[in-house]
LUMZA-488077 format. One record per residue (C-alpha): x, y, z negated; residue in three letters. Coordinates in Angstrom, 3 decimals. Example, Ala and Ser with C-alpha at 12.3 -4.5 7.8 and 13.67 -1.06 7.14 Angstrom:
2
PT       px       py       pz resn
PT   12.300   -4.500   -7.800  ALA
PT   13.670   -1.060   -7.140  SER
This chain:
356
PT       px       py       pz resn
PT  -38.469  188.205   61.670  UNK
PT  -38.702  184.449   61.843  UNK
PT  -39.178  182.783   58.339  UNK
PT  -36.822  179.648   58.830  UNK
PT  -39.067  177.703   56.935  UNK
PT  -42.136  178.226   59.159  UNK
PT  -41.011  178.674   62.951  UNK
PT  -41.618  174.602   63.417  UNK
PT  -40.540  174.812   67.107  UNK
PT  -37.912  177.365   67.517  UNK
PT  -36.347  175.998   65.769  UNK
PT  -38.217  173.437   63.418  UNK
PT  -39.219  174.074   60.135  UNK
PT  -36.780  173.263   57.284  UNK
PT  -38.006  169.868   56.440  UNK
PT  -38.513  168.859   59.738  UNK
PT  -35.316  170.549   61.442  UNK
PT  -33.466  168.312   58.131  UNK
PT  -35.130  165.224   59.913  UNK
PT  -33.961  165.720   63.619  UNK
PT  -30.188  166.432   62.292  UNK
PT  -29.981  163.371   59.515  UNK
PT  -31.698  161.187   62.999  UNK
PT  -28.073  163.046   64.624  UNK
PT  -30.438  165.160   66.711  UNK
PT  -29.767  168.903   67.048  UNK
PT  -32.301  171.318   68.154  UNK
PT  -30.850  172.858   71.511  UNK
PT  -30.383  176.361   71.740  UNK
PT  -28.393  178.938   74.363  UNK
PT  -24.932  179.181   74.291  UNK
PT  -23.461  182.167   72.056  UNK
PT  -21.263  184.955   74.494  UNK
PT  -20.108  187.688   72.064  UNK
PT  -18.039  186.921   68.769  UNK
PT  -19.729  187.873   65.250  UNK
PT  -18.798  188.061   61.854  UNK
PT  -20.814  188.070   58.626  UNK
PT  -19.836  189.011   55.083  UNK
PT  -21.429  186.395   52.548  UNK
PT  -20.965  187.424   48.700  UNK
PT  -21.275  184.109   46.466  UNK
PT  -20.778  185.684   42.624  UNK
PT  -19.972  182.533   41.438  UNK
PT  -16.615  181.133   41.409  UNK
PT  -15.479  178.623   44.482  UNK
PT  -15.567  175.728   41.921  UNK
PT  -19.612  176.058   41.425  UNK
PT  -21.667  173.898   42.520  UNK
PT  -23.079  175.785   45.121  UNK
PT  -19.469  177.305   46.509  UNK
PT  -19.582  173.674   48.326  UNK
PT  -22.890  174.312   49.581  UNK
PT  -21.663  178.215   50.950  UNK
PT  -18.737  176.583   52.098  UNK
PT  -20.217  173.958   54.314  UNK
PT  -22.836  176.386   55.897  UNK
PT  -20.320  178.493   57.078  UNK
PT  -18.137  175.669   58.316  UNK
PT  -20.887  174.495   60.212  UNK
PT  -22.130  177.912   61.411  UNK
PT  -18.541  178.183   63.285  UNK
PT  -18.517  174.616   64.628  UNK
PT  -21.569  174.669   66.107  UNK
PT  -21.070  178.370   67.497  UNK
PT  -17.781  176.801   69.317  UNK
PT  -16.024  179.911   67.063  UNK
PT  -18.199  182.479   67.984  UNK
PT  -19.764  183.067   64.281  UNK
PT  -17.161  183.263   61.435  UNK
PT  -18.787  183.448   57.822  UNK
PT  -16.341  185.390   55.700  UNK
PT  -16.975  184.233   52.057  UNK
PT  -16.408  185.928   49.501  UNK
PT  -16.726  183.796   46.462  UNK
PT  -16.513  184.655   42.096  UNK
PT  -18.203  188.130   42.335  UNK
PT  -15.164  189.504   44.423  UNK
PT  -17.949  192.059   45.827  UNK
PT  -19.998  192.570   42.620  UNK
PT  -22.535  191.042   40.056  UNK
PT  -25.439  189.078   41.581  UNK
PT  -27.507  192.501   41.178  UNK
PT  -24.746  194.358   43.191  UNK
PT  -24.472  192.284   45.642  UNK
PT  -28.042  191.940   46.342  UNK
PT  -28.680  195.660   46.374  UNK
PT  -25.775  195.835   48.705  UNK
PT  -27.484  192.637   51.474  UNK
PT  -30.878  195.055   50.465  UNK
PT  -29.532  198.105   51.909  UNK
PT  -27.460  196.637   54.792  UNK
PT  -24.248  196.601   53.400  UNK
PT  -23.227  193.004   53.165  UNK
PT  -25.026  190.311   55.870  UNK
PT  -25.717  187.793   52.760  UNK
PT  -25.656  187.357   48.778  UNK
PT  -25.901  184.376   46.824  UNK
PT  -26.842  183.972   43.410  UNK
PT  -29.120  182.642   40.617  UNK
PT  -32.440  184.177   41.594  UNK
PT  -32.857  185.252   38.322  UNK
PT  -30.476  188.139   38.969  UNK
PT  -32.783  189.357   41.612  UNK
PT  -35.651  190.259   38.936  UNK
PT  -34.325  193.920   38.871  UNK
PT  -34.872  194.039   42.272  UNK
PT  -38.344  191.998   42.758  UNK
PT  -40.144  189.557   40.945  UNK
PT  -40.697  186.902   43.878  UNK
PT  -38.666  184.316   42.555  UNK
PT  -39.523  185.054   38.553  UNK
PT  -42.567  182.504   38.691  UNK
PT  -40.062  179.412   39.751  UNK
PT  -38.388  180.377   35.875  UNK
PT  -41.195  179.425   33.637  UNK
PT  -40.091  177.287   30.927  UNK
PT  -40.812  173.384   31.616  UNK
PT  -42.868  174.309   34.915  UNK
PT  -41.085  171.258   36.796  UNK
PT  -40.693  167.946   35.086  UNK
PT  -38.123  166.531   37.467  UNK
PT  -35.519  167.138   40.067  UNK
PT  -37.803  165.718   42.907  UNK
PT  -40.719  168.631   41.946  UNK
PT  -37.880  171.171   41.868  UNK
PT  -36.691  170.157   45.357  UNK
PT  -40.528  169.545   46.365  UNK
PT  -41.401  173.305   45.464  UNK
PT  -38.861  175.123   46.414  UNK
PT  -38.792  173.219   49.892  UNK
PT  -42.117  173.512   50.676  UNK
PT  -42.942  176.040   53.506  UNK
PT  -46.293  177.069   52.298  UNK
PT  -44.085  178.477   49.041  UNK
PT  -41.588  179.917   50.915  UNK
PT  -43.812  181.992   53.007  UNK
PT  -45.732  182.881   50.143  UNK
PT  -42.519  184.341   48.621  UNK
PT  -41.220  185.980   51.536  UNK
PT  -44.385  187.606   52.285  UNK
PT  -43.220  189.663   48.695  UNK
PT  -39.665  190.276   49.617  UNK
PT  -40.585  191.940   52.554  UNK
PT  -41.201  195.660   50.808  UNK
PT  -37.653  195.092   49.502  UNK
PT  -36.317  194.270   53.044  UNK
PT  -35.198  190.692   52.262  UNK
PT  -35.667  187.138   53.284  UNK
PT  -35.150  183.626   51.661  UNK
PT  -32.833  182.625   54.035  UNK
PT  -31.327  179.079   51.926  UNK
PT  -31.001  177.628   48.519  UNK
PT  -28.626  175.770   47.228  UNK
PT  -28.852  174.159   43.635  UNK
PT  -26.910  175.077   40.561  UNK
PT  -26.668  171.604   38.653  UNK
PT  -30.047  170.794   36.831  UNK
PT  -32.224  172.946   34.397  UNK
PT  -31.005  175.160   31.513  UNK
PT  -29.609  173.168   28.533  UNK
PT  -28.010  175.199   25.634  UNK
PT  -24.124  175.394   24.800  UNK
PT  -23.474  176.830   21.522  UNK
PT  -19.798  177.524   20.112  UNK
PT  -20.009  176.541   16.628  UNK
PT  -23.438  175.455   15.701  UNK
PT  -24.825  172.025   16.984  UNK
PT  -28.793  172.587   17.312  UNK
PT  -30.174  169.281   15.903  UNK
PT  -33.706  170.752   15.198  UNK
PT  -36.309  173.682   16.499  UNK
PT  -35.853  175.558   13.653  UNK
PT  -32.043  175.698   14.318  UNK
PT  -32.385  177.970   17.283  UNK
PT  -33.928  180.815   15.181  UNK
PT  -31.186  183.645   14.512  UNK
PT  -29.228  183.247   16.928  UNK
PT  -27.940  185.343   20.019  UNK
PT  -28.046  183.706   23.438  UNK
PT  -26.201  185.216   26.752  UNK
PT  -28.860  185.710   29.314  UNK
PT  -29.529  186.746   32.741  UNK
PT  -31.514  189.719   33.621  UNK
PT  -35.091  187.290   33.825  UNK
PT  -37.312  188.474   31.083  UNK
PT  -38.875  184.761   31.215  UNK
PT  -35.162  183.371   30.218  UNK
PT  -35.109  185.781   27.554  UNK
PT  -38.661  185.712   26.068  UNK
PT  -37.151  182.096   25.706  UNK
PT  -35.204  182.740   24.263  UNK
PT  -37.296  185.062   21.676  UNK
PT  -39.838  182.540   21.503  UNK
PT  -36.902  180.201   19.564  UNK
PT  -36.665  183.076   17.032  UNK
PT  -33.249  183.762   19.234  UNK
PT  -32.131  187.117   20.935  UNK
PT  -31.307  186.773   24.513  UNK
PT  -28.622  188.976   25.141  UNK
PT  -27.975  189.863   29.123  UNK
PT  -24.342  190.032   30.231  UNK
PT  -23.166  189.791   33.930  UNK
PT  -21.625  186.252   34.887  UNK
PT  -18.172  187.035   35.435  UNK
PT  -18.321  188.817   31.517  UNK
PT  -19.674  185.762   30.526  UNK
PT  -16.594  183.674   28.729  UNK
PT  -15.525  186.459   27.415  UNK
PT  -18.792  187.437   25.680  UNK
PT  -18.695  184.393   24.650  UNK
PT  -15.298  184.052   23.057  UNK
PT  -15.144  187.381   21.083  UNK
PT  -18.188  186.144   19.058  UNK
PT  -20.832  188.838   20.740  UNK
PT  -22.961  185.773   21.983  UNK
PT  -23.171  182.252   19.704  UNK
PT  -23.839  180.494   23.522  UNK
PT  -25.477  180.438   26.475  UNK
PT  -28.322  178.559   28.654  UNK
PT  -27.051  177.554   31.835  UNK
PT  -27.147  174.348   34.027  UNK
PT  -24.500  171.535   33.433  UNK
PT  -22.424  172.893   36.393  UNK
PT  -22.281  176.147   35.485  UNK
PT  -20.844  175.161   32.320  UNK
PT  -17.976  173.279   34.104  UNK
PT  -17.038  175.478   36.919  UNK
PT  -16.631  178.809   34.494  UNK
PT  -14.601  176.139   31.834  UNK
PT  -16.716  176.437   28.918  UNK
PT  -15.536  173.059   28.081  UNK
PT  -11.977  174.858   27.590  UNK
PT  -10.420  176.774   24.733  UNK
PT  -13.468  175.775   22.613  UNK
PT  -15.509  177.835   24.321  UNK
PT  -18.472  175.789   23.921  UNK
PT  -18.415  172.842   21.851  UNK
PT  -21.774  171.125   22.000  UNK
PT  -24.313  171.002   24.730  UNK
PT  -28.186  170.061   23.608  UNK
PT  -30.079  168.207   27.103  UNK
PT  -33.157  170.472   27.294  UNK
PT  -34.049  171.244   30.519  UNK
PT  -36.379  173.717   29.918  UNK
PT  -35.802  176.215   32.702  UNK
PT  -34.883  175.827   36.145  UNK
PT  -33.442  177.981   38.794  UNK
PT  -31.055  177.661   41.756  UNK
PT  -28.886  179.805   43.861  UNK
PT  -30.479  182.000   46.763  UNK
PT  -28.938  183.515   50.210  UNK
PT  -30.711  186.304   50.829  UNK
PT  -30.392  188.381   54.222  UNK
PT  -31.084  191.494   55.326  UNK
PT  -34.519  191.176   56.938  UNK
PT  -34.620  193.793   59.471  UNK
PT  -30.596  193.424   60.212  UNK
PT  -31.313  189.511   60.755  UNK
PT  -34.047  190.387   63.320  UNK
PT  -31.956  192.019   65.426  UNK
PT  -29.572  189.168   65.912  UNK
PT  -30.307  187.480   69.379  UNK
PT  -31.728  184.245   68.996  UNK
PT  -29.183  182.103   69.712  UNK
PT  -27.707  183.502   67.036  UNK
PT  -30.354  182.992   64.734  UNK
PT  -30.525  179.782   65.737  UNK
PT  -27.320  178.278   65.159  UNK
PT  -27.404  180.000   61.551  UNK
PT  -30.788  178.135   60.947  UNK
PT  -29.724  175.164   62.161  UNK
PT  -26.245  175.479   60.192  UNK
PT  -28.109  176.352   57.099  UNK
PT  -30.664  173.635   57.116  UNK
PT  -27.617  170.699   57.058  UNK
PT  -25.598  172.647   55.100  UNK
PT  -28.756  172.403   52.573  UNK
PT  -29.561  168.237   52.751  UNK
PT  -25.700  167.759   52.894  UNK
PT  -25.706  169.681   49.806  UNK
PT  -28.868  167.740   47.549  UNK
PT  -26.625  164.698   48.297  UNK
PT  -23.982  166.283   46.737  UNK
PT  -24.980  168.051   43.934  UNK
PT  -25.601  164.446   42.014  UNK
PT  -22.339  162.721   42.066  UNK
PT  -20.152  166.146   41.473  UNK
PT  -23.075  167.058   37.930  UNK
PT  -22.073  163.531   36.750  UNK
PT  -18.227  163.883   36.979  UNK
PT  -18.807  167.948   35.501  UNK
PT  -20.533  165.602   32.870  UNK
PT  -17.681  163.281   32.328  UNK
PT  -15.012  165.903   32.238  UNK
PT  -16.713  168.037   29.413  UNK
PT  -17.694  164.514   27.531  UNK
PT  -13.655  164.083   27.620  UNK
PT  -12.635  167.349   26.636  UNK
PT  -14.677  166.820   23.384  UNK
PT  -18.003  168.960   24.454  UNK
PT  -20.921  166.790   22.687  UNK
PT  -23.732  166.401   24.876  UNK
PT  -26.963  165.002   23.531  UNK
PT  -30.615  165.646   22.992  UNK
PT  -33.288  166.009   20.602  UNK
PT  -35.395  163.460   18.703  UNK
PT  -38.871  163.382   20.374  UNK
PT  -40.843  165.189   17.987  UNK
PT  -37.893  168.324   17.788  UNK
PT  -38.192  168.402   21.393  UNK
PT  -41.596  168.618   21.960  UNK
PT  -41.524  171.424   19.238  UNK
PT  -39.241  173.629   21.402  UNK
PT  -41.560  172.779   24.107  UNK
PT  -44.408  173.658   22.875  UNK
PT  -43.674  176.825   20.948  UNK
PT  -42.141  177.931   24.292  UNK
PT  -44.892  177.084   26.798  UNK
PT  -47.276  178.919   24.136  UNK
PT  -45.150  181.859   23.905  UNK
PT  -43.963  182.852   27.090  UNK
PT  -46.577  181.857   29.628  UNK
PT  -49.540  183.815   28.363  UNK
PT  -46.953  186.625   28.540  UNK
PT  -46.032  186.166   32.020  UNK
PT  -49.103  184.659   34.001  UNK
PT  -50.957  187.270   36.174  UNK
PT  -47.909  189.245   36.243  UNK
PT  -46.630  190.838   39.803  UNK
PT  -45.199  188.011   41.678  UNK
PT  -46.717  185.195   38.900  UNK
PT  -50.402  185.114   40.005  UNK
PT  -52.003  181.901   38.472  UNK
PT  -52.645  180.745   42.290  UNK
PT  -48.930  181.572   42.937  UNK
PT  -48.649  178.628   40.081  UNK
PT  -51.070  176.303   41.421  UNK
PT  -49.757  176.702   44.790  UNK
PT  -46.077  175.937   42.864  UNK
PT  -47.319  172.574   41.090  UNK
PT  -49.246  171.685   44.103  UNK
PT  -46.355  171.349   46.505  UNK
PT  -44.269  170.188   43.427  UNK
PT  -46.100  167.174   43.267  UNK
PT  -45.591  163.434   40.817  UNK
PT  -43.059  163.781   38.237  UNK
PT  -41.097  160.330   39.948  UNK
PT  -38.689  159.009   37.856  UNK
PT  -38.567  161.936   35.732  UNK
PT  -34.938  162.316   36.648  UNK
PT  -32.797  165.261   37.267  UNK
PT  -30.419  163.505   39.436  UNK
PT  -27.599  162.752   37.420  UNK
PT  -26.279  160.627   34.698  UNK
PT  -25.098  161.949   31.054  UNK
């Protein structure tokens, strides 16, 4: 199967295929004769972040197919959990799944090395990593035994920050006893641990009401996440501390060996589709974080950050925890990490793309 990060003239690479369509240049490819239809499972809701993202790739796929591909989305874990879903694209039951890759740790570590705490600095080493083609074939070169590929990836809004109910965390020490929802990533969770917390994994869609009935004190999820699953209502979540201390994104996965069989043209117009879908979406992502911002800030959420030295506590008891638990692991070689910061490159401005 083609990686569509690496096949630079058929059609180009991701980078470069996002530089012939911003120039309004589209890679040519044969004209599509029979009519298909894919299944795509998004878990989370159509107000996410990355619904828009989903939601533009398949829009595109059909318009530049002339209506020969139709992308049925299926969007707020209508199919399943992000593990279900991407056991079902696994064994060939659904075409594509989309979710945090941190639900696919059950299934393979590939993506687990992307989740160490404060491994990227800014959005532009985020985007810079998980662009780059050497890491992508590096990482699909593991799914393979599991019969995936990293088809796309669209992100969620930003790093982790915590959202706690009742308590507002105003120093290290005041993340020790409590319980934290968490995905099924043993790096969010030794995070977790390493605060003195308890991570405590629950599904998505369970999520608010976990949350609610008292059986977690918060979560750690990006800004967006927050706003599209209305944390900000009902008093759900009442203060939200700026951390950014993990990162992740959202990941369409395909069927490898299904994919393969799809004649190129096919392939091609998916590629092609997915690639603007993707630099449509990074322009985005900033504008709709800020109003997800605004819209908490004016439902009475407080968002706001640590003093310097607090912060650099969590940092550093985190970093010292969790990495020398996790480095050398399957799927989170040390050269895995170098390759990582490599293509990550400067810091920038240090930003993550929006404005709080």
């Amino acid at each position: 199967m083609r990686n569509i990060t690496n096949s630079i003239t058929r059609p180009a690479g991701l980078l470069a295929l996002s530089t012939l369509l911003m120039a309004g240049i589209a890679p040519a490819h044969a004209e599509i004769t029979e009519d298909y239809t894919f299944r795509l499972a998004n878990v989370l809701s159509p107000s996410d972040v990355t619904a828009f993202g989903i939601d533009k790739f398949a829009e595109l796929a059909e318009e530049k197919s002339d209506g020969k591909i139709t992308i049925e989305v299926f969007h707020g874990g209508q199919l399943g959990s992000g593990v279900e879903t991407f056991e079902a694209v696994k064994n060939g039951h659904i075409d594509f799944a989309a979710d945090s890759f941190a639900n696919l740790a059950s299934i393979t570590p590939a993506f687990e090395v992307f989740h160490f705490p404060f491994l990227f600095e800014s959005r532009d080493q985020l985007l810079n990593a998980m662009g780059s083609d050497a890491v992508q074939a590096e990482v699909n070169a593991e799914l393979e035994p599991v019969n995936l590929e990293w088809f796309a990836t669209f992100e969620i809004g930003g790093p982790r920050e915590v959202g706690t109910s009742k308590k507002k965390i105003e120093t290290a020490d005041d993340l020790a006893g409590m319980k934290f929802r968490a995905s099924r990533s043993p790096l969010e969770i030794a995070s977790h641990e390493s605060w003195g917390a308890a991570g405590v994994t629950v599904d998505w869609p369970e999520t608010p009401e976990a949350v609610r009935l008292g059986m977690v004190d918060g979560l750690t999820v990006p800004y967006a996440s927050f706003y599209s699953a209305k944390f900000h209502e009902g008093n759900l979540i009442n203060y939200i501390l700026d951390l950014n201390f993990q990162n992740y994104a959202s990941v369409l996965v395909v069927n490898r060996e299904k994919y393969e069989a799809l004649p190129d043209e096919v392939r091609d117009v998916l590629e092609e589709a997915a690639a603007e879908a993707q630099t449509w979406h990074v322009d985005f992502v900033s504008d709709y974080i800020t109003k997800n911002i605004e819209a908490m800030k004016a439902e009475g959420v407080e968002i706001y950050a640590l003093p310097g030295d607090e912060y650099a506590k969590v940092r550093d008891m985190t970093v010292e925890s969790v990495w020398p638990q996790f480095v050398g692991k399957e799927g989170m070689s040390q050269e895995k990490i170098d390759l990582i910061k490599q293509e990550a490159g400067p810091v920038g401005d240090g930003g993550w793309g929006y404005t709080r």
